[in-house]
N, C-alpha and C positions, 0 to 999 in steps of 0.2 A: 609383409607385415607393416612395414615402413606406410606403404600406400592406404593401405587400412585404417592406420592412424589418421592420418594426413586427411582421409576422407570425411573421419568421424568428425575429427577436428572443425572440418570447412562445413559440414555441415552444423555443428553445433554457434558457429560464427554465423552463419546466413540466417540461421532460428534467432539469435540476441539481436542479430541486425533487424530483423523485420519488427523484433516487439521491442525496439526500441523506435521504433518508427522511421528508420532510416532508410534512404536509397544507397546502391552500391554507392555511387557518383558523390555522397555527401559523407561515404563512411571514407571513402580514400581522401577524400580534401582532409576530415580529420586526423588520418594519418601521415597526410602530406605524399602519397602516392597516387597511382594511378586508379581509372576505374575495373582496366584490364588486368591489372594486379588482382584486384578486390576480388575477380571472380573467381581469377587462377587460384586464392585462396580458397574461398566457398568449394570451387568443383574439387580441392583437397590433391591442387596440379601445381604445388608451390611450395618450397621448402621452408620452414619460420624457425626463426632463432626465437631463444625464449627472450631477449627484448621487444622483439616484434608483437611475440603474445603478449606482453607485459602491455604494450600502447594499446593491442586490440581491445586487450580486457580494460581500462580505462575508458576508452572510446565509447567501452557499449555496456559500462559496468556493471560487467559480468565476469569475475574472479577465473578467468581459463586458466592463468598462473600469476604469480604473486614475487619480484626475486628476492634472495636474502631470507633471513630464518622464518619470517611468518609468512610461508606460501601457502596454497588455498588448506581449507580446513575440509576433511571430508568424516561422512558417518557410518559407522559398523554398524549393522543393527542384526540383533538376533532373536526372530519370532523361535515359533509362534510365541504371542505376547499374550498375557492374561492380567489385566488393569485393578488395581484396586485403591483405595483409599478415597480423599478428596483435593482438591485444587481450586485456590483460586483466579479467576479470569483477573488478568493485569489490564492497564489502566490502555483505551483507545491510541494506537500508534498514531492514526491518520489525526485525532483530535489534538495530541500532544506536538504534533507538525505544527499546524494552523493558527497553536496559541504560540508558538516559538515566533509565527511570522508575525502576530498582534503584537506582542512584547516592542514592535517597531513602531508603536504607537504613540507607546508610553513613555513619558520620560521619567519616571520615579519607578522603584522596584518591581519587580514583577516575580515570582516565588509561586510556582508552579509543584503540587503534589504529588508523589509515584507517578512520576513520567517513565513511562516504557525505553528504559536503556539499550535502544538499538540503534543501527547503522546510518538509518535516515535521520534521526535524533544526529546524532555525532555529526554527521555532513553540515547538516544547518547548525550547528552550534560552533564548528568550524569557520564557515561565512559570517556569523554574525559578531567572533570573537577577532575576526581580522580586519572590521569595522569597529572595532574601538570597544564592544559589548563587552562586561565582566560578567564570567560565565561561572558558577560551582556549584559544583554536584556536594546534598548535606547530607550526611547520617547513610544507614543505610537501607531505605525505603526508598530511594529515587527522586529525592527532592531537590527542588532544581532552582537556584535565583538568578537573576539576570538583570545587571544594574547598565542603562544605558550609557554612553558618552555625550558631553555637551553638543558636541558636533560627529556626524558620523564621517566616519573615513572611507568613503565608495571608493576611491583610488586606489585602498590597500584591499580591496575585495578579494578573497582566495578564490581564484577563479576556477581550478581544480574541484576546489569542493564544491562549488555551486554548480557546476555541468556533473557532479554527479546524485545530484537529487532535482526531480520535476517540481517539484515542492516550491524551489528558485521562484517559479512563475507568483506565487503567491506572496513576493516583495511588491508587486508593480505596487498593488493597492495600500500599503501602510508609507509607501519610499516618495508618492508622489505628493504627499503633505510634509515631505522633507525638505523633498531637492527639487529646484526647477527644471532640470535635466541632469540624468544618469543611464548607464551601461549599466544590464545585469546580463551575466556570462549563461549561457545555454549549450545542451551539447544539439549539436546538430548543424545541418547547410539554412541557408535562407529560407530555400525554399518549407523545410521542416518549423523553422522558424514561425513563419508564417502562419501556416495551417494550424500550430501549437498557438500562440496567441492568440487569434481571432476572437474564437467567442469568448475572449476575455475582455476584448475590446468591447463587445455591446456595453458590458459592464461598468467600462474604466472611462470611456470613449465622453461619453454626458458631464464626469467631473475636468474636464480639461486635458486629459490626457491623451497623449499620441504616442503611438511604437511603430517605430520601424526595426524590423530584424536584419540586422547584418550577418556578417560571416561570424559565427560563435558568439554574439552578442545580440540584443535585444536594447535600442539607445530611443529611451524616453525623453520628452518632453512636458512640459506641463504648461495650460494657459490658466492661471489662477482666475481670471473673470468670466469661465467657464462653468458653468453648475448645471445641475438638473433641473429642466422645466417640465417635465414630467414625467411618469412612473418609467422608471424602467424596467423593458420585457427581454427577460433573458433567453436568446434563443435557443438556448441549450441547459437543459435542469442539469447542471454536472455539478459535483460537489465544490470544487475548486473555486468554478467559477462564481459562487455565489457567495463563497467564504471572500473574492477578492472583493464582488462588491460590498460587502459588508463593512471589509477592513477602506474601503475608499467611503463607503459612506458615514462609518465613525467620526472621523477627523471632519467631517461635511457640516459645517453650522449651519441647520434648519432638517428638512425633512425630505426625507427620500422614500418612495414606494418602489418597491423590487415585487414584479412577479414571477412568475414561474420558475423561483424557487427553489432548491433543494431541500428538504426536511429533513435532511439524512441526520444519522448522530454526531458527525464533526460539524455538522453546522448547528445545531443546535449547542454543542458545546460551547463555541465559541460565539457564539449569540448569548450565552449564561455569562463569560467571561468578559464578554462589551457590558453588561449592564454591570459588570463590577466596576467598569471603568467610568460609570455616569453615563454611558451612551444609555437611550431610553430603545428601546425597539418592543414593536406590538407582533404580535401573529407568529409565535414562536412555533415549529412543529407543522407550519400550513404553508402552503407554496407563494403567499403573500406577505413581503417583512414591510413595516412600518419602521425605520428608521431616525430620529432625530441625532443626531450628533452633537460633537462640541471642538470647538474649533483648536483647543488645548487640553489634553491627558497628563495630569502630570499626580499618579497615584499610585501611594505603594499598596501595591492589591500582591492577594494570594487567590489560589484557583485551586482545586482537585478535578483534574476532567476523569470522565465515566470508562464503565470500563467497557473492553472493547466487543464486540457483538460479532464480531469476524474472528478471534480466539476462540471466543466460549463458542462456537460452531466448531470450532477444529477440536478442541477437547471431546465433546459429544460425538463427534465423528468417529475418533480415535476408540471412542469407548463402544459404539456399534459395532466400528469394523471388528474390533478384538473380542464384541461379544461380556464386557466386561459390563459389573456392577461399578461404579463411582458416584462419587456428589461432585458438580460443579458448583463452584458457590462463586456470586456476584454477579450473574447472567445478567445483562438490560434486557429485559424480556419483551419490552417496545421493540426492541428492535429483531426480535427472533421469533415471533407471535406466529406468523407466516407459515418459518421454516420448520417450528417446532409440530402446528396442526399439516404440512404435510409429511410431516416422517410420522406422522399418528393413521392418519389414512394409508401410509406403506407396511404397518405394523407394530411400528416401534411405542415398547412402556416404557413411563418413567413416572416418577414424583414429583412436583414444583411446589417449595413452602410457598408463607405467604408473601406478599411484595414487602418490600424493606430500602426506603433511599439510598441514595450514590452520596458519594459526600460532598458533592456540587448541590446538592440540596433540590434536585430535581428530577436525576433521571432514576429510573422503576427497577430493583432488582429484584431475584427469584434465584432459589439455589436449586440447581436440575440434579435429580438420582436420575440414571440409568439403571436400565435392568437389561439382560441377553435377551433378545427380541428375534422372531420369524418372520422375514422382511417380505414381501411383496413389493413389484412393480406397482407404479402409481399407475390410473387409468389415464391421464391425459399427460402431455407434455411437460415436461418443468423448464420454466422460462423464468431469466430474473425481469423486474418490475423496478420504479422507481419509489424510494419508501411512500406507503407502509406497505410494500409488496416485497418477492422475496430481494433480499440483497444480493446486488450483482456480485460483491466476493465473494459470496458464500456459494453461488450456484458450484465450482466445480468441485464444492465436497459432496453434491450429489451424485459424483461420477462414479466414484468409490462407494459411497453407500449401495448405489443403483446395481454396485457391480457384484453387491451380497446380496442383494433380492432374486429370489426370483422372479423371471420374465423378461420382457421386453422396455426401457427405459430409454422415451428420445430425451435428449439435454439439446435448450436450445439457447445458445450464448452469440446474443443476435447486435452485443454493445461492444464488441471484440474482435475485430481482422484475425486475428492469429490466436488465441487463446485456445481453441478448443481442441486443433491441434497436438496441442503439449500431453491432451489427457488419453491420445494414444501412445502413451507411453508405458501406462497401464499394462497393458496386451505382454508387456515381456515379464510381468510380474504372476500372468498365470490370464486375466481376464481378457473378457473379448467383446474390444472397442472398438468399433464403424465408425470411423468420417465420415461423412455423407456430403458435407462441401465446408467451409472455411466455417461455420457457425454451429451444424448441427453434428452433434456426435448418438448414436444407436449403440444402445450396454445389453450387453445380453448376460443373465446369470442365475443362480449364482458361482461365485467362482471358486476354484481353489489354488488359494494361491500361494507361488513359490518363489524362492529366495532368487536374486540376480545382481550385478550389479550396472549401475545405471550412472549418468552425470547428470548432475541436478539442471533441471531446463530454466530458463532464466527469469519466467513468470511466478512469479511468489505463489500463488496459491494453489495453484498446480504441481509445484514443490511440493509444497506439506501434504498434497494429497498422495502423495508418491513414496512419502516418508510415512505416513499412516496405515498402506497399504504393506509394507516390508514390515509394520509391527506383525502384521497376523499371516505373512507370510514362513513356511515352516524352514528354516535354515539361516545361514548368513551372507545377509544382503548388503552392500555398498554404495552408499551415494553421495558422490564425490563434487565439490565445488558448490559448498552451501552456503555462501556468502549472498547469495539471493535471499536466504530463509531467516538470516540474520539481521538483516534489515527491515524484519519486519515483526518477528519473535525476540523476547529476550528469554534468552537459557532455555529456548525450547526442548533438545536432549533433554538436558541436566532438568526440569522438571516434569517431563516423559518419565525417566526414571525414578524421579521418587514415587510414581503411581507401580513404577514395578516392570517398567520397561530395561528394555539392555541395549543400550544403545551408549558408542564409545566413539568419542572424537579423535578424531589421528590427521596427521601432514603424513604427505611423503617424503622420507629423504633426500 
């Protein structure tokens, strides 16, 4: 039974390691042991005290155990579920990142609107309050102000909290209009290092900025007689990276062209929340920014960013899988246009009022009724796109949908090593999920499915689709180590259940 464990265990260590992008050889440097250790782990040939898990789980954060009263939080859940009422979609997590890293812009106030109270919120507000930020949460709608210091304190950087959010990356660009040279803390080896900054660099590389990755850090330089002479072509449309040029092009007195672009909604948001700050930017929405900057921010601005389009997909998932009637209210329908005309082609009814502003004053809402729909397999593949196609987080709630249709459903998740992976996990909940190789997964269905318990995989989206899947499963199911789903959801349970879900948080003794 011992070894049983021990197997499950390393195995569940060698899944966070890999989707955390790590080699063995860089997870043992951060544990300060070997690489021959690291395997005897993984192969589940090694015996671990709960401090060991305790470094593992930080290393790769991913909650395996937690010491002292608050150890991980795991969820009962008791289908079959039947959904009712309405819900509204909360405000963009990845949006409410991005303007956390702006706010380094600013030197006067910054008062941010129902920001999503989760985990990756709390890590960056940790970094930013150990740099001198005054940080407070007001009222009770999530509003958030954040008053900066004369001088920032990089020396007193919480270096804990910044190697546990990726997000970290997205200082290079607001920090290099600061300091002429700084360390910012990462988790990983050099090598990791590396590979994670690069196409940041196309980006950062043209305003004077240089990185070199060391061992757990990232130690910039700046040449201020450095600028842009001409457009820059981003080799990589990734969300991140275009939010960093944006925040380097802000602070850039004159004009900068960025192509290829991301359009996604956190960039758009925080393209809404630059022109609050007097930055002028043209070609919002198109893989082409027009940038002008201004060499000094110093404004007490307020923001509401939109709400999130990777929620309101989980909600509507939730309410197919279990077959239920609901309203989603505050959908960005820009951003779900896609996914909503292919679950119309698979079968699925619903209602959509008419469009109604965000209170950013720009992006497009739609409140979605569901109704119990007779699903079919789609005829061709479903593959995520870069917007306006479908969203890459959203693709693996089509695994779960795919797995109440009938027929045959390839899913091909072609932006992700290791993702697709996780949604064979499905399979022990009742459904029947083909690998086919590291990107494509084959659904066959539809399913019926049964209660089990499972440990939560340490991919976020993949989570919830596993937690969605135990709503319409008939018995009680357990999924344990959801500190993953909480970094990315606020009160997700506890707002499942006011639609009528039973679902109940518990630790172990």
């Amino acid at each position: 039974m011992t070894d049983d464990y021990l197997t499950r265990i390393g195995k569940l260590i060698r899944d966070a390691r890999k989707h955390r992008g790590l080699t063995q050889s860089e997870l043992a440097q951060l544990l300060k042991t070997s690489q021959s250790a690291v395997n005897r782990i993984e192969q589940g040939q090694q015996n671990l005290t709960l401090e060991m898990l305790a470094r593992i789980g930080a290393a790769l954060d991913s909650e395996f155990v937690a010491l002292g009263a608050s150890g991980p939080s795991h969820l009962r859940v008791r289908g079959e579920t039947k959904l009712s009422g309405s819900i509204a979609v909360k405000s963009s997590k990845n949006a409410g990142v991005a303007l956390l890293c702006a706010a380094l812009l600013n030197e006067g106030r910054t008062t941010l609107r129902k920001v999503a109270r989760i985990e990756e919120v709390n890590r960056l507000l940790e970094v930013l309050q150990s740099i001198g930020f005054r940080t407070t949460w007001i009222g009770d709608e999530g509003d958030l102000e954040l008053i900066p210091p004369t001088h920032l304190d990089l020396s007193s950087i919480d270096a804990e909290a910044a190697r546990r959010t990726r997000s970290i990356i997205m200082f290079l660009g607001p920090l290099m209009h600061r300091e002429k040279s700084f360390d910012l803390p990462y988790a990983g080896g050099c090598d990791l290092g590396t590979r994670t900054v690069e196409p940041h660099m196309t980006a950062l590389r043209p305003f004077g900025l240089e990185v070199k990755a060391t061992e757990g850090s990232y130690h910039a330089t700046v040449d201020p007689s450095v600028s842009p002479v001409r457009p820059i072509v981003l080799t990589e449309r990734g969300d991140t990276v275009t939010e960093n040029a944006l925040l380097a092009a802000a602070r850039h007195e004159g004009t900068t062209v960025i192509r290829n672009a991301s359009p996604n909604y956190m960039v758009q948001d925080l393209c809404f929340f630059l022109e609050r700050l007097g930055v002028v930017i043209e070609g919002i929405g198109t893989t082409t920014l027009r940038v002008t900057g201004r060499s000094r921010i110093d404004v007490d601005v307020e923001y509401a960013p939109s709400e999130d389009p990777i929620e309101a997909m989980s909600l509507i998932t939730a309410a197919i899988v279990t077959e239920s009637q609901i309203t989603v209210r505050r959908v960005p329908i820009e951003f779900m246009e896609i996914e909503l005309a292919l679950l119309e082609e698979m079968g699925f009814t619903y209602d959509r009022s008419e469009e109604y502003l965000a209170e950013n004053g720009h992006t497009r809402l739609v409140d979605i009724t569901t109704y119990p729909s007779v699903l079919h397999a789609p005829i061709d593949k479903i593959h995520p796109m870069p917007f306006p196609g479908l969203n890459i987080d959203n693709l693996p709630f089509f695994a779960v949908i795919a797995a109440n249709a009938s027929g045959t459903t390839l899913l091909h998740d072609w932006v992700y090593e290791n993702r697709a992976i996780y949604l064979t996990e499905l399979n022990k909940l009742g459904a029947n999920v083909k690998l086919l190789d590291p990107h494509r997964v084959l659904i066959e269905g539809p399913t019926r499915w049964r209660a089990t318990e499972l440990v939560c995989p340490p991919a976020l989206r993949p989570a919830v689709v596993i937690l969605i899947a135990m709503l319409a499963a008939k018995g009680t199911s357990v999924l344990r180590s959801v500190y993953v789903i909480n970094r990315g959801y606020e009160d997700l349970a506890a707002r499942l259940n006011a639609l009528g879900a039973d679902i109940e948080t518990f630790r172990d003794i």
